[in-house]
Structure formats: C-alpha cells, structure tokens
C-alpha positions in Angstrom: 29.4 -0.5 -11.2 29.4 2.9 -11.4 27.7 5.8 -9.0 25.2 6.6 -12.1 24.6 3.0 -13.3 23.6 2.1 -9.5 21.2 5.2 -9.0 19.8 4.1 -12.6 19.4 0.3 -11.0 17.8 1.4 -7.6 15.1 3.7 -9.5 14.3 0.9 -12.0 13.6 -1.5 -9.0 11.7 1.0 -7.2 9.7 1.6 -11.0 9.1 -2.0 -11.0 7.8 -1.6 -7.1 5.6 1.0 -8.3 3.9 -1.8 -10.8 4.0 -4.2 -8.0 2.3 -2.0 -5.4 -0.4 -1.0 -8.1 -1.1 -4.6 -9.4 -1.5 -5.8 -5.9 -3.8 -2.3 -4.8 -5.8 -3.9 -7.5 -6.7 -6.9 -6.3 -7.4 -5.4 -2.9 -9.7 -3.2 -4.6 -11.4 -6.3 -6.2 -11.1 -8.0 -2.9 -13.0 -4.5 -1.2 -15.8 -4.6 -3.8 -16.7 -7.4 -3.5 -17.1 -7.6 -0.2 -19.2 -3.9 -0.1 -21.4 -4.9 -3.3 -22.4 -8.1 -0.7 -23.8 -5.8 1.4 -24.7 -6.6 5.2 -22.9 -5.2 8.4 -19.4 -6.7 6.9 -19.8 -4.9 3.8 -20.7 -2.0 5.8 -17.7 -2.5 8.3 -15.2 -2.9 5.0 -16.4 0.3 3.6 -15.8 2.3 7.2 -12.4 0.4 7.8 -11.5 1.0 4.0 -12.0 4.8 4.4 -10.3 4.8 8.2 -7.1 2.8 6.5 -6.9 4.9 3.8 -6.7 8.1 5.9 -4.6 6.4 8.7 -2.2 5.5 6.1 -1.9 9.3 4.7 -0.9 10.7 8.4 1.9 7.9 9.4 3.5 8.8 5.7 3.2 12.5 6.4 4.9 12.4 9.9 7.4 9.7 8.0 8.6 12.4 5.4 8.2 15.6 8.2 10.3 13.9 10.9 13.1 12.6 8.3 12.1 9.0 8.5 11.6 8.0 4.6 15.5 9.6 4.2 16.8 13.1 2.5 17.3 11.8 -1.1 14.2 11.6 -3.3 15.2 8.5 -4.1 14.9 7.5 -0.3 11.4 8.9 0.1 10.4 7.4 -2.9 11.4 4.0 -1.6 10.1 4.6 2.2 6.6 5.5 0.5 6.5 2.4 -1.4 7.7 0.1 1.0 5.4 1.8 3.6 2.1 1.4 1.1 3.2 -2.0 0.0 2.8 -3.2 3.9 -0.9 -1.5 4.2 -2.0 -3.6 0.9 -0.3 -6.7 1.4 -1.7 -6.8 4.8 -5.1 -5.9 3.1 -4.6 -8.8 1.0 -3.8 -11.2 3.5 -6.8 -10.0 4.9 -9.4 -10.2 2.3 -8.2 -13.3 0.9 -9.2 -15.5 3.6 -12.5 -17.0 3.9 -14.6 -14.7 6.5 -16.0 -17.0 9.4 -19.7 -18.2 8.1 -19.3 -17.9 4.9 
C-alpha cells in the first residue's frame, strides 16, 4: 500500500468514526431527554451532570491538544478527539441504558 492510499484509509475510518460517534451521541441524547422530560430530582441531577460532562469534556481535550497529547498531524488530533469523545458517550450510554434503581 502506498504512503497516499494509507493516509486516504486512516481518514476514511476516522470519517466512518465520526458517523459512529454522532449515531451513538444520538441515542444518548434520547437517553438524556428522556430522563429530563421525567422530571423529579434525577431528571434534575441528569440536566446538571449533562451540562458539568459536557464542559469537563471541553477542558481535558483542550489541555490534550495544548500539551501535544492528541499528536502533531491533523490526522492525529483528529483521531485523539474522536477516540477521546467516543469514551464520554459510550460511557454515557452505558450509563443511561440501565434501569435506574426504583424504577
């Protein structure tokens, strides 16, 4: 394989990431409103731990890309990002998918 066909491979796979990480944000955001439209303290406690997450999640990619952790290539950042967003809604997921105790 050549240099060029394996840079065109690695940013088709991290296109196809990119669908991945916004099909599964998706359901997480289905997951969230339900959960908020229910109402109550855990709906309350999902809307404050949804805002804290998301803004949590902007600062550890920040200091990522400022202290040379998501790589020099944009190619290398690109991945790091998506790899490090994939983690927050997967674990989101995981999360929201299971049934909350009392319910």
């Amino acid at each position: 394989m050549t240099k060029a066909s394996t840079a065109y491979v690695a940013w088709m796979k991290a296109g196809m990431d990119m669908c991945m990480l916004g099909a599964e944000a998706g359901t997480v955001m289905a997951l969230r409103i339900a959960r908020i439209a229910a109402g109550g303290s855990a709906g309350a406690a999902e809307a404050e731990l949804m805002v804290t997450e998301k803004v949590c999640a902007a600062i550890e990619l920040q200091t990522r890309l400022m202290t040379g952790a998501l790589g020099v290539t944009p190619l290398g950042a690109t991945q790091g990002t998506l790899k490090h967003y994939r983690r927050k809604v997967s674990a989101n997921n995981r999360r929201l998918s299971r049934p909350r105790k009392g319910s």
